[in-house]
C-alpha positions in Angstrom: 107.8 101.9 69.2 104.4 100.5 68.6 101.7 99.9 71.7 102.4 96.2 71.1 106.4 96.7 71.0 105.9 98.8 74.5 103.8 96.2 75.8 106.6 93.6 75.4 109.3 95.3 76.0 107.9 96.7 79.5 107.5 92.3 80.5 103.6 92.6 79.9 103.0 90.4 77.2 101.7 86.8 78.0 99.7 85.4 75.5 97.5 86.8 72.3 95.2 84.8 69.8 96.6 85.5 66.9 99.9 87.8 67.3 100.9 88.4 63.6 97.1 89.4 62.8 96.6 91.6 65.9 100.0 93.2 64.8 98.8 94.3 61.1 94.7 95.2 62.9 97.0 97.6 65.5 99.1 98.9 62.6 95.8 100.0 60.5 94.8 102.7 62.7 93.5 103.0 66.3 91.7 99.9 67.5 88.9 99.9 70.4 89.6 97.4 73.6 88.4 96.6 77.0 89.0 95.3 80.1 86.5 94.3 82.8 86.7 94.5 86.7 84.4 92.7 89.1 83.6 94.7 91.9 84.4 91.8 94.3 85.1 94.7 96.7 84.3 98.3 97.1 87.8 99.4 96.4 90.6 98.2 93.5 93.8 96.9 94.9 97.2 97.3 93.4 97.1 93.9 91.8 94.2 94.5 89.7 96.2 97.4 88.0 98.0 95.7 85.2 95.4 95.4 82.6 94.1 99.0 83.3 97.4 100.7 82.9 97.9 98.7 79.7 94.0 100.5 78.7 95.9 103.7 79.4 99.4 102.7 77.5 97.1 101.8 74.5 95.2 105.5 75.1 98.1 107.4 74.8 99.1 105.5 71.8 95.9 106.8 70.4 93.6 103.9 70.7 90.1 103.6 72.3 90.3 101.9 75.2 86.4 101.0 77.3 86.7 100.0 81.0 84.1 97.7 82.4 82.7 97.3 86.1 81.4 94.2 85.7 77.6 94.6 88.0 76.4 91.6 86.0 79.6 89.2 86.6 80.0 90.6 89.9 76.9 88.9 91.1 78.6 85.5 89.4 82.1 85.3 90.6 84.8 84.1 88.1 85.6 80.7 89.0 89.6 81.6 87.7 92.3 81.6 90.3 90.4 80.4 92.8 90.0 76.8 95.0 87.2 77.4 96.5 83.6 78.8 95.9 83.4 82.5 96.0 81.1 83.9 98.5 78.0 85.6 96.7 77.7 89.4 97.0 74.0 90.9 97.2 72.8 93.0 94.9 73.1 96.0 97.1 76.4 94.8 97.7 77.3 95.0 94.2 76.4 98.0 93.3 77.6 100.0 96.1 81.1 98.2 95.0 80.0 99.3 91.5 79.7 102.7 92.8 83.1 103.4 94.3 85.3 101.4 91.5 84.0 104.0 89.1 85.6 106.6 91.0 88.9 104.8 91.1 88.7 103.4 87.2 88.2 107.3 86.0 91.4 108.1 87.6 93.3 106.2 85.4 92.0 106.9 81.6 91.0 110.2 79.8 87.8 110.7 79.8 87.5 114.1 78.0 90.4 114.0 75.4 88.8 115.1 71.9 90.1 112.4 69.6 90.1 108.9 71.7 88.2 109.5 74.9 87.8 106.2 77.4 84.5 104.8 78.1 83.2 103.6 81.4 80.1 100.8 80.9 78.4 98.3 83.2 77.6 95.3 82.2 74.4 95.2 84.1 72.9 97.3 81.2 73.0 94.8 78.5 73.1 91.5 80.4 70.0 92.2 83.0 67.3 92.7 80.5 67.4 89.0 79.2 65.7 86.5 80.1 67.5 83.1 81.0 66.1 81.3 77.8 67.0 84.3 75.6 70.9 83.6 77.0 70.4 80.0 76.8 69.3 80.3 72.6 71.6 83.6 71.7 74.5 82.9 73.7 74.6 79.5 75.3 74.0 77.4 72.2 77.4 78.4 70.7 79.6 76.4 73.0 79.6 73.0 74.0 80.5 71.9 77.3 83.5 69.9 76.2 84.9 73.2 75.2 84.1 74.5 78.4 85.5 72.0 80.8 88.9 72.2 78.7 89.0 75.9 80.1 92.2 75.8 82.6 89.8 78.1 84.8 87.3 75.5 84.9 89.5 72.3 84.6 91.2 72.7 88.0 88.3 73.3 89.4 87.2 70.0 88.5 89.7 68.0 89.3 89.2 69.0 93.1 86.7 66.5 94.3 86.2 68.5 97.4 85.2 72.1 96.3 84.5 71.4 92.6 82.1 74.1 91.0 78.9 75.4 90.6 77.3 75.7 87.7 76.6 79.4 88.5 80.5 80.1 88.3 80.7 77.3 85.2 78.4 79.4 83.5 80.7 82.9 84.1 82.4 82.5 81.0 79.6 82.3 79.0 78.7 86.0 80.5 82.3 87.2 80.1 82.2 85.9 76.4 78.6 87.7 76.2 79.8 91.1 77.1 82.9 91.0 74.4 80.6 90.5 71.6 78.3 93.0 73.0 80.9 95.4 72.7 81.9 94.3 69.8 78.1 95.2 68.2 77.9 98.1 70.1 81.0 99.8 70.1 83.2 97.8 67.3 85.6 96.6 70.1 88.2 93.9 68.8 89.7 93.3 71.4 89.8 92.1 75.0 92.5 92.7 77.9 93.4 90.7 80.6 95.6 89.0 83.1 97.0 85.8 81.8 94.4 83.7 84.3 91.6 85.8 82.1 92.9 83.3 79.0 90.1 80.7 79.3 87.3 83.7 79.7 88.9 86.1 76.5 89.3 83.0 73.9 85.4 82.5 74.9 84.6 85.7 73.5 86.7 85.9 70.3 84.9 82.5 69.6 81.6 83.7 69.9 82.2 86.7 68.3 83.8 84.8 65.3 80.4 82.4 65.4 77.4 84.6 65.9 79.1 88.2 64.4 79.5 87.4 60.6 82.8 88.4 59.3 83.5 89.8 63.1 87.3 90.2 63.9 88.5 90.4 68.0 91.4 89.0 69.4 92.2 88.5 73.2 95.6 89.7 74.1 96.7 88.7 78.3 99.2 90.0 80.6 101.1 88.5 83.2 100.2 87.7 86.7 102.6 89.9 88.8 104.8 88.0 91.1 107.8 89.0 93.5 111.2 88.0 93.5 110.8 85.6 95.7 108.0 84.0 94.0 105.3 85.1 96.2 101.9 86.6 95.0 102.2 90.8 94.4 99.9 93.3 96.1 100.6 92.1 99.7 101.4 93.9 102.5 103.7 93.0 105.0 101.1 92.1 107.4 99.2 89.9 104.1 96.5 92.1 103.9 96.3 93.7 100.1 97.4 97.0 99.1 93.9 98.9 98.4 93.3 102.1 96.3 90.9 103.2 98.9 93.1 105.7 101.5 90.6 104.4 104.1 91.7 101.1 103.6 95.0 101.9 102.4 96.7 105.1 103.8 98.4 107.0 101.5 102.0 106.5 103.6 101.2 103.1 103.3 101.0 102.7 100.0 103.2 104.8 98.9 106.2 103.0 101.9 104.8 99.2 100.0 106.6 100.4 97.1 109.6 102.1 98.3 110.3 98.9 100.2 109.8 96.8 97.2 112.7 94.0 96.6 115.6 94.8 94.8 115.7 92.9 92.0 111.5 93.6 91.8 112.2 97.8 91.6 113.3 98.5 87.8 110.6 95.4 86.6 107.9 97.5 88.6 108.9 100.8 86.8 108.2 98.9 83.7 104.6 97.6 84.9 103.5 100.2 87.0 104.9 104.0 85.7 105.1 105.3 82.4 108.7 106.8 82.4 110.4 106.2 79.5 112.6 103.2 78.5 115.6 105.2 78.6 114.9 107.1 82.0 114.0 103.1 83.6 116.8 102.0 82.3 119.0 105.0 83.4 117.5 104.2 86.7 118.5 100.4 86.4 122.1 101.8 85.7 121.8 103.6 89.1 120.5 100.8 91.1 123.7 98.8 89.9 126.0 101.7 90.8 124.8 102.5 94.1 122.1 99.9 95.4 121.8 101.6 99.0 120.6 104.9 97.6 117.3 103.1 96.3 116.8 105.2 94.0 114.3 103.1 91.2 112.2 101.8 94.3 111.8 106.1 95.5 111.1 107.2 92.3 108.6 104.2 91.3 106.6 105.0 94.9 106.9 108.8 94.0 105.0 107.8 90.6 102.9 105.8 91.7 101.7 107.0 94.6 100.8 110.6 92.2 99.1 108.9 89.7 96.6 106.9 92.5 96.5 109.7 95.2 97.5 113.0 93.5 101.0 114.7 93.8 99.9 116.7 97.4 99.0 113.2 98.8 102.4 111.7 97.7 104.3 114.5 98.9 102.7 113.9 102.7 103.8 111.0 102.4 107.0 111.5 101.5 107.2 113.5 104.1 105.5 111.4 106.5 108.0 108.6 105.8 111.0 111.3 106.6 109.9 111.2 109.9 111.8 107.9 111.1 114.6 109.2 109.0 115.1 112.1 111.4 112.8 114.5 109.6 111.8 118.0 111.4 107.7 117.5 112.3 107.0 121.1 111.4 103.8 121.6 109.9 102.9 117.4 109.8 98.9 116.5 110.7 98.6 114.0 113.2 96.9 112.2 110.8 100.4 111.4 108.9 102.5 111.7 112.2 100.2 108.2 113.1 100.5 106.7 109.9 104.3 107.4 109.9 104.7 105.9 113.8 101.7 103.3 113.5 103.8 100.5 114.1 106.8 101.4 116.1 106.9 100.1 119.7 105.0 102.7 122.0 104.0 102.8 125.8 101.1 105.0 127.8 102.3 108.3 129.8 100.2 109.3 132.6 100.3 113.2 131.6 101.0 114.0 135.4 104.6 112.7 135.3 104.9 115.9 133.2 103.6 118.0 135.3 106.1 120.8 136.8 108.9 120.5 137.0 108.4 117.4 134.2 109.9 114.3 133.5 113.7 113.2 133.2 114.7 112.9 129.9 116.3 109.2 131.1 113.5 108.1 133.2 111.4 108.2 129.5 113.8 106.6 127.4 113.6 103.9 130.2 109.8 103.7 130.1 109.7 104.0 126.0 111.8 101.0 126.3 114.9 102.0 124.4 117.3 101.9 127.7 117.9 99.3 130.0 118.7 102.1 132.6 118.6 105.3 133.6 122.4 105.2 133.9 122.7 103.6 130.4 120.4 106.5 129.2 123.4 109.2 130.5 126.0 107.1 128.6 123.5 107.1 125.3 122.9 110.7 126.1 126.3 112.0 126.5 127.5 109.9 123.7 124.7 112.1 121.4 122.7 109.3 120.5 119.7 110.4 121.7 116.6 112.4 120.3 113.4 114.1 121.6 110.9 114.7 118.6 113.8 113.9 116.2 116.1 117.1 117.8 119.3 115.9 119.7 119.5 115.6 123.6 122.2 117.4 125.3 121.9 117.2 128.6 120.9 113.9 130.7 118.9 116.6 133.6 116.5 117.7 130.5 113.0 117.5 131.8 110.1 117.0 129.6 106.9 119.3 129.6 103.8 119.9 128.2 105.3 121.7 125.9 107.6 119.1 124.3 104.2 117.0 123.3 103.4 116.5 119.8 99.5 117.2 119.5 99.3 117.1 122.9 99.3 113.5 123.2 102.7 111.9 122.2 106.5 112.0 122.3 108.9 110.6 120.0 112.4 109.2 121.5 114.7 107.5 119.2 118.3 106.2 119.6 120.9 105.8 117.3 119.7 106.0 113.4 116.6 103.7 113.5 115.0 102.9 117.1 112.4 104.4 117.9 109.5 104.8 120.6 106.6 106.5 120.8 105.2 107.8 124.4 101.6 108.0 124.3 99.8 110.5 126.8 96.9 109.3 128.8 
């Protein structure tokens, strides 16, 4: 299976310039590419992950794939996908974003392998030294703003009389189409990566590259925009915020829980897009799903890759064991840390640490205050009928009082009834 085959067959093919040609260029020998990524924020999220595990698809099919933080475009703002103006970032801004991307983009390529390493660049280097007249002459005279307007990126924008666009975002394609045949100069790069709303901004590039580079092949090759199931954009949370890279923004549970709870019909697709299992193990794992849906097994094992390749396999295993917790897990040996991430948003009430002071607290006046009894009475019956736990280990006996002792960190107590409810008692 060829790069280009894999690419297809894992659903990430979209568009390419000229398929047939780029097919006989890949089937020469290793080819260079790139992708770019503004740093519109100072941490990647999960939807901006496509075209850089397609760089690292086409490295471990022995191309040379160069990844681009774009500190030059950054200050712009790509005018694609958006309604409305983009807020300008500072300079400071941007590269402090710059900064921390880098980090995150090195996770993902080989850096040090002998015979195809990855490059890191920034576009800053090669755009900042020239002066606006010098990109006016040596870039901008090569496109005429018909060609421009008819841009998809640029022609919705126009057609909203309200927000409209700026001629600083106008002009980001011309800087886009800049830094592909800079590469292609500078590092014989043919060929350009992107999501599928990236079209507009790639095709700008190959043209200028055909016009000002004599002889100069590229091609621009795009990937899908990730949707869900249900139609609905990829890369949100349940709460709408996006899934970050950055554990402080993201925590690893977190992250790791978006994809295990990932639609049904989205889990085997996502194995395709975002692992790099083999097509017979995904599709093995497709064969399970159809066998034995509640065992989720595709949506375990995609969050169990994933989360390793982002966060490291000792981070993925805490949260694998974090998320065990409201599955009855034992709490030996968890950091509080996890125990909050794992409990964050389960229904919890304040405990004034007296009530637990000798001889403690009833077991069924708790399970009253945490909310999961109407009664103290009805907190017997739940009791008696074993349906009741204390820091996931079953209560016995309705007269158990609660000490110091049973507190998690001292500071918190976990009841649950049944399988699922839960509520956590918080000391104060």
């Amino acid at each position: 299976m060829t790069i280009l085959d894999e690419i297809k067959w894992r659903g990430l093919y979209a568009d390419c310039t000229d398929p047939d040609a780029l097919g006989r260029r890949v089937a020469e020998g290793p080819i260079t590419l790139y992708s770019g990524f503004d740093p519109t924020a100072d941490s990647l999220h999960v939807g901006n992950l496509v075209p850089l595990l397609a760089l690292r698809r086409f490295q471990l099919h022995g191309h040379h794939p160069i990844v681009l933080a774009g500190g030059a475009t950054g200050m712009i703002g790509d005018p694609g996908g958006r309604s409305s103006e983009r807020n300008l970032l500072s300079a400071d801004q941007v590269a402090h974003n710059v900064s921390r991307i880098k980090v995150q983009l090195a996770k993902f390529l080989d850096f040090e392998v002998a015979t195809n390493p990855a490059r890191l660049v920034n576009n800053e280097t090669w755009t900042a030294p020239l002066s606006y007249l010098e990109f006016l002459r040596d870039v901008g005279k090569f496109f005429t703003v018909n060609s421009m307007v008819a841009k998809e990126s640029v022609r919705a924008r126009m057609e909203d009389r309200e927000n409209g666009i700026s001629y600083t975002e106008f002009s980001y394609m011309l800087l886009q189409a800049f830094d592909f045949y800079h590469l292609h100069q500078a590092h014989r790069c043919e060929l350009q990566i992107g999501g599928s709303d990236q079209w507009g901004n790639i095709t700008a590039g190959t043209d200028l590259i055909r016009k000002k580079a004599a002889g100069g092949r590229a091609w621009g090759l795009t990937l899908p925009l990730i949707t869900n199931a249900d139609g609905s954009k990829f890369g949100k949370s349940t709460g709408g915020g996006s899934v970050w890279l950055d554990p402080s923004r993201t925590s690893v549970y977190r992250f790791y829980q978006f994809f295990v709870n990932v639609d049904d019909r989205d889990a085997v697709n996502y194995l395709k897009f975002f692992s790099f299992l083999p097509r017979e193990e995904v599709e093995a794992l497709g064969e399970e799903q159809v066998r034995n849906p509640g065992a989720r097994t595709p949506h375990k094992r995609l969050a169990r890759e994933f989360t390793t390749l982002v966060h490291g396999e000792a981070a993925c295993a805490d949260a694998i064991r974090a998320s065990e917790i409201l599955f009855g897990g034992g709490l030996e040996g968890i950091s509080e840390a996890l125990f909050n991430d794992a409990v964050g948003e389960l229904p919890a009430a304040d405990l004034e640490k007296a009530r637990l002071d000798a001889p403690g607290a009833l077991i069924t006046d708790l399970l009253v205050a945490g909310g999961l009894c109407p009664s103290k009475g009805q907190a017997r019956k739940d009791i008696e009928g074993g349906g009741i736990y204390l820091n996931n280990a079953r209560i016995a006996d309705a007269g158990r009082m609660v000490a110091p002792a049973d507190l998690l960190f001292g500071k918190y107590l976990l009841l649950r009834k049944g399988k699922r409810n839960y509520a956590v008692l918080k000391v104060r």
